[in-house]
C-alpha positions as CSV (number, residue, x, y, z in Angstrom):
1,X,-10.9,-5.5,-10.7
2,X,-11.2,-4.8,-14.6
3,X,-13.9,-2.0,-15.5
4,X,-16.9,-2.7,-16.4
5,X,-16.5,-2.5,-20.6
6,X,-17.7,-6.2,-21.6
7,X,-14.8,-8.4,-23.0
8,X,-12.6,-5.1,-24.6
9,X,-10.0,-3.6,-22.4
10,X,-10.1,0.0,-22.2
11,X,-6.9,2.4,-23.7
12,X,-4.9,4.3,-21.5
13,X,-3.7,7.9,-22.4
14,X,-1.4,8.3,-19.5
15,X,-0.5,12.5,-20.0
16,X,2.4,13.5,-17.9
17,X,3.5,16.7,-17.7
18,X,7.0,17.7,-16.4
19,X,7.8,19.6,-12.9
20,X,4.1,20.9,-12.4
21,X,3.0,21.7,-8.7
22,X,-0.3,20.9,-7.7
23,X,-1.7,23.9,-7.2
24,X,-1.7,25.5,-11.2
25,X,-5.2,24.2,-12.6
26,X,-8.5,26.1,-12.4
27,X,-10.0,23.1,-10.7
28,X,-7.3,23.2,-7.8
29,X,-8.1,26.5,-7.3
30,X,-6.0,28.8,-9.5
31,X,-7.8,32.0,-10.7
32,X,-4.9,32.8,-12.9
33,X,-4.2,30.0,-15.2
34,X,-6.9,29.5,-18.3
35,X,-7.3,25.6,-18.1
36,X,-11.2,25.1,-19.2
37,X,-10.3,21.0,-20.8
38,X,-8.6,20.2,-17.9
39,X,-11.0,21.7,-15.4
40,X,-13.9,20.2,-17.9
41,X,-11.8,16.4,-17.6
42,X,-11.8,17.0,-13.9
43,X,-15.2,17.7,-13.2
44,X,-16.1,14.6,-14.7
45,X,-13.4,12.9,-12.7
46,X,-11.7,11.4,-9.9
47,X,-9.6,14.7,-8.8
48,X,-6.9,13.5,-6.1
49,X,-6.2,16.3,-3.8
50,X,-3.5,14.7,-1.9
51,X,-1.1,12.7,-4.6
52,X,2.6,12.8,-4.1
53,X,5.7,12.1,-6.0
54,X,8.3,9.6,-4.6
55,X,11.1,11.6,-5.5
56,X,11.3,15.5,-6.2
57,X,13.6,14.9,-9.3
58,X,12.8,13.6,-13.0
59,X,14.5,10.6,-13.3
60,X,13.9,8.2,-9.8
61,X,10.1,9.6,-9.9
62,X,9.6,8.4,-13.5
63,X,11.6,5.3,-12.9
64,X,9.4,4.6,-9.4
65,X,5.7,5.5,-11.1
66,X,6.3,3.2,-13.9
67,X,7.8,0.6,-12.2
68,X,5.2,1.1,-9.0
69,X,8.4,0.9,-6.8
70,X,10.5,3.3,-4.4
71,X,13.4,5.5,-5.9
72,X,16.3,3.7,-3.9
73,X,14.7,0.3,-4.6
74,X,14.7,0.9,-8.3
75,X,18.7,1.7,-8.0
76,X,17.5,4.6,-10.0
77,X,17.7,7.5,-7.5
78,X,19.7,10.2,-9.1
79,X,19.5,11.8,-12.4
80,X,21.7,11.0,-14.7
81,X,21.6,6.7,-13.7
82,X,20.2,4.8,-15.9
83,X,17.0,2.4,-14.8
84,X,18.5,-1.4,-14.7
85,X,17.3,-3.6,-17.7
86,X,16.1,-6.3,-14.8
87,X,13.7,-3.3,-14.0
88,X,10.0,-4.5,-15.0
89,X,7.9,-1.5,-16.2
90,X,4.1,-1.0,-16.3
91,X,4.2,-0.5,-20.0
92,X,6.0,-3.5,-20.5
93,X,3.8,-5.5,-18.9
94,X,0.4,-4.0,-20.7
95,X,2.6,-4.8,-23.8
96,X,3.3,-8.8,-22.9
97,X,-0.6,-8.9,-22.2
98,X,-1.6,-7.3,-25.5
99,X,-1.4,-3.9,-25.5
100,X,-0.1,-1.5,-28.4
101,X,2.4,1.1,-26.6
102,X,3.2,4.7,-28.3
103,X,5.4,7.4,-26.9
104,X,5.8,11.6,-27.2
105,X,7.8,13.6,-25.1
106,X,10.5,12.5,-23.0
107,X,10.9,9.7,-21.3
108,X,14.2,10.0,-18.7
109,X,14.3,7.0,-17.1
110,X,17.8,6.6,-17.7
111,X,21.4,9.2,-18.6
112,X,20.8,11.1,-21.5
113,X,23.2,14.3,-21.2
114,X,24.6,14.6,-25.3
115,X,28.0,13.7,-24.2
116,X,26.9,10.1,-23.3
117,X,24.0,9.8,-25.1
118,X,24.5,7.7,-27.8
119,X,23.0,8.6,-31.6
120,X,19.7,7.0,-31.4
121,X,18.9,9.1,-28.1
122,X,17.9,7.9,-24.8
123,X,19.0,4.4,-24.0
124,X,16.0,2.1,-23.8
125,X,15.1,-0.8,-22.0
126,X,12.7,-3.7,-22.4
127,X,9.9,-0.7,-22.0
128,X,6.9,-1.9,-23.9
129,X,6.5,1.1,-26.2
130,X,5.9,-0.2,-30.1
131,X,6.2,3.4,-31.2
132,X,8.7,6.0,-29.5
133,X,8.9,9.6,-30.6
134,X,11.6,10.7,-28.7
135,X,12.2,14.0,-27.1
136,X,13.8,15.3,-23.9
137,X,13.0,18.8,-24.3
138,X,13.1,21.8,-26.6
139,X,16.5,21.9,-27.5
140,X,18.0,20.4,-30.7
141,X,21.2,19.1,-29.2
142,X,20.7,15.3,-29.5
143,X,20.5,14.5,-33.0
144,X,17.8,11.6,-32.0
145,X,15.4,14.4,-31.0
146,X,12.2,13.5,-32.9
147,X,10.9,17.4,-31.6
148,X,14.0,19.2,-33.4
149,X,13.9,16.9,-36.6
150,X,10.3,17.7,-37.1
151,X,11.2,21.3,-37.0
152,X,14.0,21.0,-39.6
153,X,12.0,19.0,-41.6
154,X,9.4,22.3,-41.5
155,X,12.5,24.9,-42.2
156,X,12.0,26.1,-38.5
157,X,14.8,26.9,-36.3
158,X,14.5,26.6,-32.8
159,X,15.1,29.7,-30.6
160,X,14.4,31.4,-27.6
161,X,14.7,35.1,-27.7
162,X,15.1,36.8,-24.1
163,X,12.3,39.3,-23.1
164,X,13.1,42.7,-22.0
165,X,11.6,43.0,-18.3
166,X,14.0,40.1,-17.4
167,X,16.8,37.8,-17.9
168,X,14.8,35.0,-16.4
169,X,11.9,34.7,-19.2
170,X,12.1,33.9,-22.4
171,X,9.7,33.9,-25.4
172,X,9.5,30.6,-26.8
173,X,8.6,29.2,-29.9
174,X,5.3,29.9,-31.4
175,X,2.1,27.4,-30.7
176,X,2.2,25.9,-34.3
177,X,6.3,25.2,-33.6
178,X,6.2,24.2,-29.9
179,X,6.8,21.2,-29.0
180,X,4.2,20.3,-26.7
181,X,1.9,21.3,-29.8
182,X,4.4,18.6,-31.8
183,X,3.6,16.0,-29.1
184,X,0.0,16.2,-28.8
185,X,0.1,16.2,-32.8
186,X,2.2,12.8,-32.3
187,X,-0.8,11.3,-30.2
188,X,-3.5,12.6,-31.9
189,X,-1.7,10.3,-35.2
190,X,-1.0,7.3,-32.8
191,X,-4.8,7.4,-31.8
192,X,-6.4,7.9,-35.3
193,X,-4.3,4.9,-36.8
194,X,-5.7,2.8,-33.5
195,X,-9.4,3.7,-34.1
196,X,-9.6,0.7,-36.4
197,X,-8.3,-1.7,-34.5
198,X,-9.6,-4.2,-31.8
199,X,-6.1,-4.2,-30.4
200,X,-6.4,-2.0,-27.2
201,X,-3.6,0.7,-26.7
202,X,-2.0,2.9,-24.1
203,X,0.2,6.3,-25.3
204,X,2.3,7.8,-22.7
205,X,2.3,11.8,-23.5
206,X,5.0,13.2,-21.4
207,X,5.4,16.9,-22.5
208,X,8.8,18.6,-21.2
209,X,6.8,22.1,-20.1
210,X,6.1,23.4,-17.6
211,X,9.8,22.8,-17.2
212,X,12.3,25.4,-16.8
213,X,13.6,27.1,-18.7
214,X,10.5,29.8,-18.1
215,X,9.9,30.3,-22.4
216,X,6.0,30.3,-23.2
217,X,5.1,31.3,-26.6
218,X,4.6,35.0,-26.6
219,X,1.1,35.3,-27.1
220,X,0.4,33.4,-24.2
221,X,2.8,35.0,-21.5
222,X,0.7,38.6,-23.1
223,X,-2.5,38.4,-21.2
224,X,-0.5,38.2,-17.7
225,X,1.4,41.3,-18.6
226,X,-1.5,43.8,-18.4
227,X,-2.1,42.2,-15.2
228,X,1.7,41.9,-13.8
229,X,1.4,44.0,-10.8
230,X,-1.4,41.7,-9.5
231,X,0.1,38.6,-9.5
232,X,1.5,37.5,-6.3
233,X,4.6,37.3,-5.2
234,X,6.7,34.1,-3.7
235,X,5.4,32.8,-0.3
236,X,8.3,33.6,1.4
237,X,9.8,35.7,4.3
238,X,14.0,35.8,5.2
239,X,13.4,34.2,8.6
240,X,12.1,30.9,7.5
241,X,15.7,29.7,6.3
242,X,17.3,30.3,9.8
243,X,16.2,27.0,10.5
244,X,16.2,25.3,7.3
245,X,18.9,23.2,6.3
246,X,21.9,23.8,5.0
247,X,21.2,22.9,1.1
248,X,18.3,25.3,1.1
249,X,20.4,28.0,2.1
250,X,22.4,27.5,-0.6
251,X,19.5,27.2,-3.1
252,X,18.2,30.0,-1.7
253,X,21.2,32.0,-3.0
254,X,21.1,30.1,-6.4
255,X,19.4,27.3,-7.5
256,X,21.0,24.1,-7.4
257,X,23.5,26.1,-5.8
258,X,24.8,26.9,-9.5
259,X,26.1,30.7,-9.6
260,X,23.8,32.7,-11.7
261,X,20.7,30.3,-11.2
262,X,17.6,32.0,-10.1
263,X,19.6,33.9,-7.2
264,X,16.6,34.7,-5.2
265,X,18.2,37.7,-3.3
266,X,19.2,39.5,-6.5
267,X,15.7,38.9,-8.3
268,X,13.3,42.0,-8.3
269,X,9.7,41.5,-7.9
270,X,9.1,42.0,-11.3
271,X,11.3,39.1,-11.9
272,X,9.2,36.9,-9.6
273,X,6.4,37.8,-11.3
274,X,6.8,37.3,-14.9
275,X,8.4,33.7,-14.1
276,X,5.2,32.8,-12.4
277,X,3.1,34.2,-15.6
278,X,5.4,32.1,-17.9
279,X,5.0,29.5,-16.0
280,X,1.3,30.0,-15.7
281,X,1.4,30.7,-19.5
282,X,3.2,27.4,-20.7
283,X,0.5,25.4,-18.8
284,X,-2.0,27.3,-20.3
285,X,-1.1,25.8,-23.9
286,X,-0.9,22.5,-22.4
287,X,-4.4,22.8,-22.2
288,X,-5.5,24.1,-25.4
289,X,-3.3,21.3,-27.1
290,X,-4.7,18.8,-24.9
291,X,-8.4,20.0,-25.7
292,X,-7.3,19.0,-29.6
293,X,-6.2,15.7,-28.0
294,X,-9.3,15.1,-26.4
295,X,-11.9,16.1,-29.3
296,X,-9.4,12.9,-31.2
297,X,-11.1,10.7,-28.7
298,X,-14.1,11.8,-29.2
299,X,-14.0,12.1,-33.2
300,X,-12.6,8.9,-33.1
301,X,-15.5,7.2,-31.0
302,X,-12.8,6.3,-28.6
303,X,-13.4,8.6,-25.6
304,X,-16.0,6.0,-23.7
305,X,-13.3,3.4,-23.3
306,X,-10.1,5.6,-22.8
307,X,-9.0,5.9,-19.1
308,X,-7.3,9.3,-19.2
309,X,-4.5,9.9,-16.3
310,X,-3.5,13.3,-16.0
311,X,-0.5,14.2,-13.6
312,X,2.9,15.2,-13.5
313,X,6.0,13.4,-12.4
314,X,7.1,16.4,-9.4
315,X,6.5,20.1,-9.0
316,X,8.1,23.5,-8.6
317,X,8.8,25.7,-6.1
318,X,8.4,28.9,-8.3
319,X,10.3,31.3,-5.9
320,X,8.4,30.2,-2.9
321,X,10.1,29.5,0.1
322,X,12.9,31.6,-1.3
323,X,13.7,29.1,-3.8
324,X,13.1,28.0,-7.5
325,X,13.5,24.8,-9.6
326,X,13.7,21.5,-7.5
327,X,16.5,20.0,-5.1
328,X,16.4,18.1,-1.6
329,X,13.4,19.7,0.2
330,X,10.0,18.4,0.3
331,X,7.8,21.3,0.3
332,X,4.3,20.4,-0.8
333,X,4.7,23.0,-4.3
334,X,8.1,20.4,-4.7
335,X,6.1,16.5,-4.0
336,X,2.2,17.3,-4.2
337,X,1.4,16.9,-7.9
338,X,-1.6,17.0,-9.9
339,X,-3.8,13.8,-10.7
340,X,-7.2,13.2,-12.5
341,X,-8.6,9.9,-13.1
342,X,-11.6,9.8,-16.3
343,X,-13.5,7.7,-17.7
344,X,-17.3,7.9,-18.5
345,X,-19.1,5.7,-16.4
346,X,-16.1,3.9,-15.0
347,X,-14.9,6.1,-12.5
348,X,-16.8,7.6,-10.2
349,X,-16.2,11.3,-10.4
350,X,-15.2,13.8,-7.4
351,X,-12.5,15.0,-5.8
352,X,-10.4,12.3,-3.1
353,X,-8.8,13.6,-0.5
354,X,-7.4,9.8,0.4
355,X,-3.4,10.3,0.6
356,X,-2.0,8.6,-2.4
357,X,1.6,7.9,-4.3
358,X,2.8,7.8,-7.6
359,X,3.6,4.2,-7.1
360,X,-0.1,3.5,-6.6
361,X,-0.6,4.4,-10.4
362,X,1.3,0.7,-11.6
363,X,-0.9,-1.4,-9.9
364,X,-4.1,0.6,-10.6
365,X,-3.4,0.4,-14.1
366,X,-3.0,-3.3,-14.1
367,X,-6.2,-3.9,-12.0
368,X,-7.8,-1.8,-14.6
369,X,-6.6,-4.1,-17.5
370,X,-7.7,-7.4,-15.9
371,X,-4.1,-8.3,-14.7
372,X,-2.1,-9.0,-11.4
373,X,0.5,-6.5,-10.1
374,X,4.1,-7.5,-10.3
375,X,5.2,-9.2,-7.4
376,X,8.1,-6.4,-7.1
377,X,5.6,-3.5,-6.6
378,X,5.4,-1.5,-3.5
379,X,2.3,0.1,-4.3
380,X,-1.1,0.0,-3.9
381,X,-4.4,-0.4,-6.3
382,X,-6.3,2.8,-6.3
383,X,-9.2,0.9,-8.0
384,X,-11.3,0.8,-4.5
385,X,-10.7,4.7,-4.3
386,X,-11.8,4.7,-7.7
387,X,-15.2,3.1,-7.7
388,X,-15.9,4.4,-3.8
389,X,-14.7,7.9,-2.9
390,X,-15.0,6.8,0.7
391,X,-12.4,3.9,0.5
392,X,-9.6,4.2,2.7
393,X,-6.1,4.0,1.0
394,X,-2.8,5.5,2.9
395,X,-2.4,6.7,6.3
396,X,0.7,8.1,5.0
397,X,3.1,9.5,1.6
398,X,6.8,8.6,1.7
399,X,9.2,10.7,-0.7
400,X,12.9,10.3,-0.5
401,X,16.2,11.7,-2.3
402,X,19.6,10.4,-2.7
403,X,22.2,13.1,-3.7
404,X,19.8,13.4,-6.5
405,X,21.0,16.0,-8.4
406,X,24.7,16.9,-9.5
407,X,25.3,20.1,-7.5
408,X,27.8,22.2,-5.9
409,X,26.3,21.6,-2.6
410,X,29.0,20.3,0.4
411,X,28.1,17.5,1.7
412,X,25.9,15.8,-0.4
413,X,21.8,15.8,0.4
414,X,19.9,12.6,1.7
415,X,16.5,14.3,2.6
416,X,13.7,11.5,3.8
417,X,9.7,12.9,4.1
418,X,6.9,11.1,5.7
419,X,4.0,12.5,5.7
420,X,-0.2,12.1,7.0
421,X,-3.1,14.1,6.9
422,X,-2.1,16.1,9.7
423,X,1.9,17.1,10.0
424,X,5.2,16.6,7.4
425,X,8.6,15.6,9.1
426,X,11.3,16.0,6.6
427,X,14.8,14.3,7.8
428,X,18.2,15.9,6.4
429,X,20.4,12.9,6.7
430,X,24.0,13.7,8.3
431,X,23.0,17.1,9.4
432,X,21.6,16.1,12.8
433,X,18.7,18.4,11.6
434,X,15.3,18.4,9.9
435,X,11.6,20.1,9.3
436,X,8.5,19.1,11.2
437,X,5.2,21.3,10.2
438,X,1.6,21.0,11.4
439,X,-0.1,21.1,8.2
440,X,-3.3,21.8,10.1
441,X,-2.4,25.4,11.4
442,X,0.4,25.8,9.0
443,X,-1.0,24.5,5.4
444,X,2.0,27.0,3.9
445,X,4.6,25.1,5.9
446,X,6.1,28.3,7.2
447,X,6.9,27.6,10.8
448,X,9.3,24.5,11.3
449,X,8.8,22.8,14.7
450,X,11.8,20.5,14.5
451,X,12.9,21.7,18.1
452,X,9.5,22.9,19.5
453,X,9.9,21.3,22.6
454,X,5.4,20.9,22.4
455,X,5.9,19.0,19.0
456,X,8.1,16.8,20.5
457,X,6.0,13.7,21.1
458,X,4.6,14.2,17.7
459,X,8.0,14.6,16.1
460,X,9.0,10.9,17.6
461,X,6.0,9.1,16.8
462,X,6.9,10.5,12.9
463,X,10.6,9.3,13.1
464,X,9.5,6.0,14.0
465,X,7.0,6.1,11.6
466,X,9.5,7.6,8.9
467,X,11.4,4.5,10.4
468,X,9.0,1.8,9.3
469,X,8.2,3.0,5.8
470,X,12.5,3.1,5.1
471,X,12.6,-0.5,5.9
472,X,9.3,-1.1,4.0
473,X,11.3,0.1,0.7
474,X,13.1,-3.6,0.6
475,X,13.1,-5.0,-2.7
476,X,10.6,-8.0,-2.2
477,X,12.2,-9.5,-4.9
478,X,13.8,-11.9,-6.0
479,X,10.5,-14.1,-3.7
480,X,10.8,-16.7,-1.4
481,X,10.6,-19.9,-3.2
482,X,10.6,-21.9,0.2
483,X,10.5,-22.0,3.9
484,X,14.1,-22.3,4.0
């Protein structure tokens, strides 16, 4: 189902942001955070309400969304694996069919820790992308760091001073140095040298921040200062992890059960506080850079037939909970993400509260370029919820990890999550334990009912459920060929 735009295919500027929770635009509800081009892109939008990650972890989420398939499918479930080469991405596909493909920001789809990296940076494969500016994050410890050879090549040094109210902030480089400012600069090039060409393009934008570590540019963590005292604190209280599992026990103490990493119980509350205003603050750039990206378009005479995505690849738990970072829990600040769907006259705007995964975004994206979904992809064309904000798409969100990250945790975490409109059951594999939460009456998932003997019925019709989608996650491929 190609939109409507006569015999040109539209371009695709597919913005992903790293480790952002759903819940930090103005248009989600947010007071705090200053976001006015996001919240503008939105209104003219389709805002998903309800759009989860498959994995709460960098590597198998990006490796599912562009691939449109599930984490352990992939055989990309960890970080620190590297995606297959038989792997067929989205972007390679819009590539084969015409496409022109740019890159900023990272990509992490495969293991790309310095001592293993090799030179040239991230190892690639067959990924579609004509131009890659390549850059995991900030630091300037991979000499293939486009981000860090930019700033060399501009006499700049990259640092991160600490801030004096707390070890856990840091003030990061300036706007004009930053790299999210470097990456939007990267697209905003890419899109000016496409303007004259028939050729349609898509640019993938993946900016490293909101991403620990916590290190806005000082000017924008200053206007939550005057206000520190207001901002609120983590939603959590001690009791809830009496009947958690295990590994968030552990997190709880530090996170990723690393000493010394965001040890909740020795944080103050000013410490809480200021990493929810950096945080706050480095999403706050994000949109100011991405309001120069989108005047491009329009300066361009490209901003009619650009689909623009906006979403991020997992969240944060920011303290609440009694954790920070990411790890084997399923929280809704750690799967529910972000997602906006624009273009003018295209897609109807509004907000959808249909229940949708990252793996959907593949086969939308193909549908919206005139072509077939791969014959490997689990998910589901979004295109109906697209055009009709009363489609029906998902009765239900699966999200899975597989000893995901390296940790100190003992034994290993396999967490599974299914969840509907109506309650999350969250299976700790090997621990002969789990969460179950009525997201009706408990939206903050604060009580767990995993032995509630009322919630019992429920909590079996999930598991079986939970059961299905698991054996749903078979690789379709290689197809049948014959009836025997």
């Amino acid at each position: 189902m190609q939109l409507n735009q006569g015999n040109k295919r539209p371009n695709i500027l597919w913005i992903c942001t790293d480790q952002q929770r759903w819940d930090t635009l103005g248009c989600y509800g947010n007071s705090w955070v200053h976001t006015p081009n996001l919240d503008a892109l939105a209104a003219n939008s389709a805002q998903f309400d309800f759009a989860f990650c498959q994995s709460p972890i960098c590597t198998p989420s990006r490796s599912s969304f562009l691939s449109g398939r599930y984490p352990r499918t992939t055989r990309c479930r960890q970080n620190g694996q590297s995606i297959p080469a038989d792997e067929i991405l989205v972007t390679k596909m819009l590539a084969d069919s015409g496409y022109h493909g740019g890159l900023a920001g990272k990509l992490h789809i495969s293991a790309c820790e310095p001592p293993i990296c090799p030179m040239e940076g991230e190892p690639r494969i067959d990924d579609g992308y004509a131009e890659f500016n390549w850059s995991h994050d900030h630091r300037p410890i991979w000499p293939a760091n486009a981000y860090g050879n930019w700033l060399k090549q501009r006499g700049k040094t990259y640092q991160t001073p600490a801030i004096s109210q707390s070890r856990y902030v840091q003030a990061g480089m300036p706007e004009e140095d930053h790299q999210t400012t470097w990456c939007v600069e990267k697209a905003s090039e890419f899109i000016w040298r496409r303007s004259c060409r028939t050729q349609p393009w898509f640019f993938s934008l993946n900016l490293f921040d909101p991403h620990h570590p916590f290190d806005p540019p000082a000017e924008y963590l200053k206007r939550y200062l005057d206000r520190l005292d207001e901002i609120p604190l983590p939603n959590f209280e001690k009791e809830q992890l009496q009947d958690r599992p295990l590994w968030q026990q552990l997190d709880h103490q530090n996170a990723y059960n690393a000493k010394g990493s965001f040890p909740y119980p020795q944080m103050t509350d000013t410490d809480h506080r200021l990493v929810r205003a950096a945080y706050w603050a480095m999403i706050d750039l994000i949109d100011v850079q991405l309001g120069r990206l989108f005047q491009t378009l329009r300066d361009t005479g490209q901003w009619e037939n650009t689909l623009i995505i906006f979403m991020s690849d997992h969240g944060e738990m920011l303290g609440d909970h009694g954790i920070y970072l990411k790890g084997p829990y399923c929280y809704e600040e750690a799967v529910r993400v972000p997602l906006l769907m624009h273009m003018p006259g295209q897609i109807k705007a509004g907000r959808r509260d249909q229940l949708v995964e990252l793996t959907d975004l593949a086969p939308t994206l193909l549908d919206i370029a005139g072509m077939q979904p791969h014959p490997g992809m689990h998910g589901k064309s979004l295109m109906p919820v697209l055009t009709d904000a009363n489609q029906a798409h998902r009765d239900d969100v699966y999200c899975e990890y597989h000893n995901t990250l390296v940790s100190h945790r003992n034994p290993t975490a396999h967490v599974t999550m299914l969840r509907n409109t109506t309650h999350k059951l969250v299976v700790a594999h090997g621990q002969n334990t789990g969460e179950l939460y009525d997201l009706t009456n408990d939206p903050k998932e604060q009580v767990n009912l995993w032995l509630d003997s009322e919630a019992q019925v429920v909590k079996m019709q999930m598991l079986e459920r939970l059961c299905d989608r698991m054996a749903w996650t078979v690789d379709p491929l290689p197809q049948r060929l014959a009836n025997w």
